[in-house]
NULODREN-852040 format. One record per atom (N, C-alpha, C): residue number from 0; residue in three letters; x, y, z. Coordinates in pm, 1 decimal. Example, Ala and Ser with C-alpha at 12.3 -4.5 7.8 and 13.67 -1.06 7.14 Angstrom:
<atoms>
0,ala,1319.0,-569.0,780.0
0,ala,1230.0,-450.0,780.0
0,ala,1320.0,-330.0,780.0
1,ser,1285.0,-225.0,708.0
1,ser,1367.0,-106.0,714.0
1,ser,1290.0,3.0,787.0
</atoms>
This chain:
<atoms>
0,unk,-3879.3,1009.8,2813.4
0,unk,-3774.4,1090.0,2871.4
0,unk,-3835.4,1209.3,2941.8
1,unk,-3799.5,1239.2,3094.6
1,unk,-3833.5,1374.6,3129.0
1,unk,-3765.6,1474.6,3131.7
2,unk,-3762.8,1562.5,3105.9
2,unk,-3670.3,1665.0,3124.6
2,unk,-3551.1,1687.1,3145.6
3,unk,-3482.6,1544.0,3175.3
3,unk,-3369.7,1540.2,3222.5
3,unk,-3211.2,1623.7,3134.6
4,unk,-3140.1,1748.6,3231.9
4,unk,-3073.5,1776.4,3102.6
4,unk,-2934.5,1746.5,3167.5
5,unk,-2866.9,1608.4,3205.6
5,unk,-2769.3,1565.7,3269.3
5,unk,-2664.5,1559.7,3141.4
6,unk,-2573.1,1518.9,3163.3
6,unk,-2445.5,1545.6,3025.0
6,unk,-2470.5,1368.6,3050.4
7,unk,-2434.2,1315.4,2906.3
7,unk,-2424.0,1151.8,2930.6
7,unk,-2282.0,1133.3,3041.6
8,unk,-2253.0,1041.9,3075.2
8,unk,-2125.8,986.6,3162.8
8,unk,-2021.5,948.2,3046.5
9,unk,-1879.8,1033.4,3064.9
9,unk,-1799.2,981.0,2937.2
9,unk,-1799.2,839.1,2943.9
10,unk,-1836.6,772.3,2971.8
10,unk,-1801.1,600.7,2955.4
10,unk,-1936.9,558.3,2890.7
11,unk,-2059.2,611.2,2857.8
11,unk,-2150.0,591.3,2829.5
11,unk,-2169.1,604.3,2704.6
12,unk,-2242.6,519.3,2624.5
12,unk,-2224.0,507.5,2490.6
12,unk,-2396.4,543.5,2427.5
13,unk,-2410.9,621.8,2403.3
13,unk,-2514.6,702.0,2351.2
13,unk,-2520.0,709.5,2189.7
14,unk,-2638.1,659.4,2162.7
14,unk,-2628.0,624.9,1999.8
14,unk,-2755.5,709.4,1936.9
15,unk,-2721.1,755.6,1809.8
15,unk,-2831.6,860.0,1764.9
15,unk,-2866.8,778.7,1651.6
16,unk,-2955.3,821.5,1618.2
16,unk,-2997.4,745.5,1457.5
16,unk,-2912.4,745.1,1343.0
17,unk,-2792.7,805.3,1338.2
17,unk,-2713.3,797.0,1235.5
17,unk,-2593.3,728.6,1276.2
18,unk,-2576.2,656.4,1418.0
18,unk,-2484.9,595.9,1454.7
18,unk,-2340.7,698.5,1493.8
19,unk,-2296.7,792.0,1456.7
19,unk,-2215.1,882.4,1465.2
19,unk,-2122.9,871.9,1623.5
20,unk,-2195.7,829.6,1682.9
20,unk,-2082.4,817.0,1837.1
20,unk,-2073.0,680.1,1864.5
21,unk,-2119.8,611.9,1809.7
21,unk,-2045.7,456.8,1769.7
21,unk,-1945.3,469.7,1671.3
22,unk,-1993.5,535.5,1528.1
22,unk,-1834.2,529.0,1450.9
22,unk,-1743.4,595.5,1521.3
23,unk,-1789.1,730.4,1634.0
23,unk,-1642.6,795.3,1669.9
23,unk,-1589.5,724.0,1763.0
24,unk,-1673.8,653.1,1871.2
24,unk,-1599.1,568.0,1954.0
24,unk,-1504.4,477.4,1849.6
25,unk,-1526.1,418.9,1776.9
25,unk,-1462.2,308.8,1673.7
25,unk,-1311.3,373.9,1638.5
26,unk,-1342.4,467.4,1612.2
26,unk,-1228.6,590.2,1535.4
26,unk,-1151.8,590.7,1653.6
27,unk,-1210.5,641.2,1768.9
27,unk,-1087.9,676.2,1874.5
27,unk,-1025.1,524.9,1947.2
28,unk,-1074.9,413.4,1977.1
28,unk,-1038.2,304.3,2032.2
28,unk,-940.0,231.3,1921.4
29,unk,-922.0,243.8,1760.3
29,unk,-865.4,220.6,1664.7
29,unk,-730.5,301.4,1652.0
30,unk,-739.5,415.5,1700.8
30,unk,-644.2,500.3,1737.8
30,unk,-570.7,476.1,1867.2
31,unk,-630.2,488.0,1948.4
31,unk,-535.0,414.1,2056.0
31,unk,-467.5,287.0,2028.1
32,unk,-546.5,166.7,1982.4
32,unk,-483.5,85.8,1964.4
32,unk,-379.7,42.9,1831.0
33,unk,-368.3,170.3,1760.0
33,unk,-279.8,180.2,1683.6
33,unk,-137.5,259.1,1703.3
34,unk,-192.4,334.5,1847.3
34,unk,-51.5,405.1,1913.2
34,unk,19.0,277.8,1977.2
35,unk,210.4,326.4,1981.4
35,unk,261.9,191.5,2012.7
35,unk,328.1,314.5,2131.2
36,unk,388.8,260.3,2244.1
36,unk,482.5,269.3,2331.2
36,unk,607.1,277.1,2333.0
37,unk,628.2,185.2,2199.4
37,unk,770.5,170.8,2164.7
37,unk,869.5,311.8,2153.6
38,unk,977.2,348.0,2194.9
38,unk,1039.5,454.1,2120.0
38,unk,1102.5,439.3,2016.2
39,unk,1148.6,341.2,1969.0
39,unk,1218.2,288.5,1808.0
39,unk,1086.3,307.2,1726.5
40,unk,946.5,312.7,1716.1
40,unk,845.5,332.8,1606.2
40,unk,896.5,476.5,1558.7
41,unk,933.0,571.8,1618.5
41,unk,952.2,709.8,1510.5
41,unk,1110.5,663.8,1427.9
42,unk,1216.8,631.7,1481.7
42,unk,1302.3,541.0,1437.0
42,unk,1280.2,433.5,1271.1
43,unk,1217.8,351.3,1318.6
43,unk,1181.2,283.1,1254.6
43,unk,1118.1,296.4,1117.0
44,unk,991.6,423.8,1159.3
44,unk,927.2,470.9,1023.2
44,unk,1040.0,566.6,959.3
45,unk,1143.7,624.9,1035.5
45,unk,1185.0,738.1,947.0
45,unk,1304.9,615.8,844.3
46,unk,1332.2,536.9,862.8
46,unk,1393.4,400.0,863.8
46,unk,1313.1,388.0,667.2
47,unk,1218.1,337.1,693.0
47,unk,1092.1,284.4,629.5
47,unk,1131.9,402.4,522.7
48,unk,1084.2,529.7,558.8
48,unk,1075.8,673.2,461.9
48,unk,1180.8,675.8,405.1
49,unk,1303.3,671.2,444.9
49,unk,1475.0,617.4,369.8
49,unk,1460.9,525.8,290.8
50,unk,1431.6,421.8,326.8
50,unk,1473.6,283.5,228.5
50,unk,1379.0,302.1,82.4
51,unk,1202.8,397.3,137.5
51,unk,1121.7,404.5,-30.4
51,unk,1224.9,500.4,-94.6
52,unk,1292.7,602.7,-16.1
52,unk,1321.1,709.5,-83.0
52,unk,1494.7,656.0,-202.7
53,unk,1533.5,589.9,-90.7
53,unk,1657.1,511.0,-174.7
53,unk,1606.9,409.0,-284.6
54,unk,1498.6,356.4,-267.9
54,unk,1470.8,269.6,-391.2
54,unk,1401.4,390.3,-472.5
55,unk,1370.3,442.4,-486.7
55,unk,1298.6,561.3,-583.7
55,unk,1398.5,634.9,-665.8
56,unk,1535.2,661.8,-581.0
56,unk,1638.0,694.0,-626.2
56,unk,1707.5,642.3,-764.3
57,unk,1734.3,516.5,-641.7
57,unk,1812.3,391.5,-733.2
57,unk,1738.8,334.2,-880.0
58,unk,1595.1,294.5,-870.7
58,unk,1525.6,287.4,-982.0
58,unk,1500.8,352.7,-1101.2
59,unk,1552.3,538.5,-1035.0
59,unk,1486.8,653.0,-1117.4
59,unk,1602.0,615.6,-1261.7
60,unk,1513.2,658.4,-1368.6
60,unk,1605.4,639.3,-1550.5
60,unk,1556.1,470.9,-1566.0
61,unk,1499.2,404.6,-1491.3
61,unk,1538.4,199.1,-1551.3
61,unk,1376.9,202.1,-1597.4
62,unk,1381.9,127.9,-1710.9
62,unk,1230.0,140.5,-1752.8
62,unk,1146.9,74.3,-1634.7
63,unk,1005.8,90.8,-1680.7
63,unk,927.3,45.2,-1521.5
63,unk,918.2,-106.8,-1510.0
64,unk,943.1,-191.6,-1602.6
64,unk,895.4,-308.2,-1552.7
64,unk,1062.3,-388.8,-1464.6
65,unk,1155.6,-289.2,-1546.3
65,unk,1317.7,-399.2,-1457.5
65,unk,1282.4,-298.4,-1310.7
66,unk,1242.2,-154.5,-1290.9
66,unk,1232.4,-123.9,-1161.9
66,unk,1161.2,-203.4,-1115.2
67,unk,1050.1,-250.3,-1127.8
67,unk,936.1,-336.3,-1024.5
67,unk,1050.9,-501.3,-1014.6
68,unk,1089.9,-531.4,-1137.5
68,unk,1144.9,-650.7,-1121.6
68,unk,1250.0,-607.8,-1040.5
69,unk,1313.4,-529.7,-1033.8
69,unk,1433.6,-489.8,-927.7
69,unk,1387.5,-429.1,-804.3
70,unk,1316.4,-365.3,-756.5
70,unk,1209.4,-369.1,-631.0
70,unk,1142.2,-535.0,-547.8
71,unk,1131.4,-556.1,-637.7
71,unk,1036.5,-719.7,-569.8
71,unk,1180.8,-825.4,-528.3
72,unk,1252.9,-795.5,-596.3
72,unk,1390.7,-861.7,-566.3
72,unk,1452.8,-803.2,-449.3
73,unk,1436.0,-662.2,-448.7
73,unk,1482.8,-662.9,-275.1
73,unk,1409.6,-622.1,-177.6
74,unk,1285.7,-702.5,-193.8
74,unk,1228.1,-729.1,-67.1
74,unk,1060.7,-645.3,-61.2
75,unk,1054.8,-535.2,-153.7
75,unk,956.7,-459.4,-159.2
75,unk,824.0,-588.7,-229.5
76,unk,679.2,-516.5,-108.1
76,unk,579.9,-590.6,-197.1
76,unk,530.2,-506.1,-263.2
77,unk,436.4,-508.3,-365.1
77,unk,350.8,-457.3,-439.4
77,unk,336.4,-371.2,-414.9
78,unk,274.7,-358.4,-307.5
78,unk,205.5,-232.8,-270.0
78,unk,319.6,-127.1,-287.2
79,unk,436.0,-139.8,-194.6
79,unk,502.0,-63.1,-175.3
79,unk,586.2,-5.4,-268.4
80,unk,621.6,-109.6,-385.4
80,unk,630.7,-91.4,-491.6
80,unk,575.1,24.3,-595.6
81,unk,434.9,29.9,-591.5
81,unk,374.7,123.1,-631.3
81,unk,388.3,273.3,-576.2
82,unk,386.1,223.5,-449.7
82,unk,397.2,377.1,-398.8
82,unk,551.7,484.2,-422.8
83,unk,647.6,323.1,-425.7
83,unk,801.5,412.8,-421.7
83,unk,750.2,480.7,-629.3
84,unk,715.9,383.2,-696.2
84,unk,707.5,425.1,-854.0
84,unk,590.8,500.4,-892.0
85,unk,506.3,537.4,-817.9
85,unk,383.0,637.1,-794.3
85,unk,290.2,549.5,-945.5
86,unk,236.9,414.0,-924.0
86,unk,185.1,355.1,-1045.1
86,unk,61.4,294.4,-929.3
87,unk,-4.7,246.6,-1020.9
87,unk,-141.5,193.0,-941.1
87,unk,-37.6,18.4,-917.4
88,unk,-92.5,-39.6,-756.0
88,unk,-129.9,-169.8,-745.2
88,unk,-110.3,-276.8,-841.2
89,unk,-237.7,-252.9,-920.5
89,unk,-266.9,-345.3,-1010.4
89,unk,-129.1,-333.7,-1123.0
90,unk,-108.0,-273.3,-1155.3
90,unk,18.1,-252.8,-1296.5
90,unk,151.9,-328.9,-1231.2
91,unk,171.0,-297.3,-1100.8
91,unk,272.6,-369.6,-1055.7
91,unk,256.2,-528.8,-1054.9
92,unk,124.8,-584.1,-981.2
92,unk,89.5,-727.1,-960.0
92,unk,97.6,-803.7,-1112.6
93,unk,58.5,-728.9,-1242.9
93,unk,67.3,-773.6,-1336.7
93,unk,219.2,-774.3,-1419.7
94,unk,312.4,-667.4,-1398.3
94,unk,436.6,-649.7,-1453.4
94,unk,492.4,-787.5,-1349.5
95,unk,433.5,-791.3,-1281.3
95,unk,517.4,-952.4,-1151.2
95,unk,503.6,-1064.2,-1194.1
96,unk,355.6,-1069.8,-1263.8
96,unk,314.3,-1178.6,-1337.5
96,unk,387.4,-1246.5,-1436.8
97,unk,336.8,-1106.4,-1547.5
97,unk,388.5,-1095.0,-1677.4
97,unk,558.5,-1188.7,-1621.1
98,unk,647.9,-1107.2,-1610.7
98,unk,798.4,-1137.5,-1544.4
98,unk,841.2,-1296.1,-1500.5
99,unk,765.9,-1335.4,-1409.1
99,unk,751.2,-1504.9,-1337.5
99,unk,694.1,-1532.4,-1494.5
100,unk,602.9,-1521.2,-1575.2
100,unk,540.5,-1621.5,-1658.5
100,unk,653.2,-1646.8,-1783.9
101,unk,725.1,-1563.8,-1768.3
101,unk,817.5,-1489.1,-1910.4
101,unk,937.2,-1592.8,-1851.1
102,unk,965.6,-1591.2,-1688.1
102,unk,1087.9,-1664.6,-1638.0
102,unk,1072.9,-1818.7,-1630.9
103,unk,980.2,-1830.3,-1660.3
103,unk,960.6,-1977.6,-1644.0
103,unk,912.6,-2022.2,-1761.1
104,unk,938.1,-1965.6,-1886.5
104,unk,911.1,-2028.4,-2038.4
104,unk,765.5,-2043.4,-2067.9
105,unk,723.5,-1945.5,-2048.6
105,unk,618.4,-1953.3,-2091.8
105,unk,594.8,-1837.4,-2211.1
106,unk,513.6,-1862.4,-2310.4
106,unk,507.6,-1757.4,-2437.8
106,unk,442.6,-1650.5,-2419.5
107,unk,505.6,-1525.5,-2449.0
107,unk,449.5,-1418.6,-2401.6
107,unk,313.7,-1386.6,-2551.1
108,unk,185.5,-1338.4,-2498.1
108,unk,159.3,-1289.9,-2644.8
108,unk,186.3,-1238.3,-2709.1
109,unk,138.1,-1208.4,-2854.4
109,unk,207.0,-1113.5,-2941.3
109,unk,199.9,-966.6,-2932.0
110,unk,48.3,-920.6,-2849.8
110,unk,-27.7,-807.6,-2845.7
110,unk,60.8,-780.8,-2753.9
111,unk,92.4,-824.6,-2636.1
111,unk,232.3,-789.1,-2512.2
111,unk,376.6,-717.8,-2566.4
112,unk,402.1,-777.8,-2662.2
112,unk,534.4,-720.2,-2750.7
112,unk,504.2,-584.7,-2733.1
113,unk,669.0,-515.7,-2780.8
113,unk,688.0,-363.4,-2794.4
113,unk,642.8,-382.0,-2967.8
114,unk,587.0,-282.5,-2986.4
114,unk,534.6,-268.3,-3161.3
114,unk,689.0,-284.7,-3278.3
115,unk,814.0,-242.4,-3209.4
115,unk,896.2,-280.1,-3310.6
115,unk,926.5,-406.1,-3336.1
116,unk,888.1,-501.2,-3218.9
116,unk,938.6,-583.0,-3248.8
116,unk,795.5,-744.9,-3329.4
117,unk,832.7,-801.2,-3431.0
117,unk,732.0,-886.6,-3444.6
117,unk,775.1,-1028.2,-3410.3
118,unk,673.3,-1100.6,-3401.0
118,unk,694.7,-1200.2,-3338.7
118,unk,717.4,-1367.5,-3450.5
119,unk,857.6,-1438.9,-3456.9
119,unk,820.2,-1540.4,-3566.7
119,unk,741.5,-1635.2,-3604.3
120,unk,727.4,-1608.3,-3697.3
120,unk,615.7,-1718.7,-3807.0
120,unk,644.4,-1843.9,-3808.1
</atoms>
């Protein structure tokens, strides 16, 4: 290199040893292509922000596993599930389990039981 102290060309992709203007290019082209055009998207999400906030509502007092079973019934997945009941992922995918395995006759274990209750001999 000589001396040269020119600014790179914004279209020019200049990479340093830590990669850093490749991840930011990544960051900003991920961003654009995550902006939509649409005018119903602010619509839509505030839409989205209503319906967690009404199921959060509606659920609030029901123990957690009939909320998730009453969440997945109207329409919520997992994920979202968790987020309206502020519980991890995983606790939901398994209360879904648990629920389908329980609905379709299958024996729950004993260690699964609530402690008052025992299981017959």
């Amino acid at each position: 290199m000589s001396g040269n102290s020119e600014a790179p060309d914004a279209g020019a992709l200049v990479v340093n040893g830590s990669g850093s203007t490749v991840n930011a290019l990544r960051r900003r082209t991920a961003g654009a292509r995550a902006a939509s055009t649409d005018p119903n998207d602010g619509v839509i999400a505030e839409l989205r922000k209503m319906n967690r906030l009404l199921a959060a509502y509606t659920t609030r007092g029901m123990p957690r596993g009939e909320a998730i079973a009453f969440l997945a019934a109207a329409g919520f997945a997992p994920s979202q599930i968790a987020e309206v009941l502020r519980v991890n992922p995983i606790t939901v995918r398994t209360a879904l389990h648990r629920a389908r395995r329980t609905a379709s006759g299958a024996t729950v274990p004993a260690d699964t039981l609530p402690s008052d209750t025992e299981p017959d001999e």
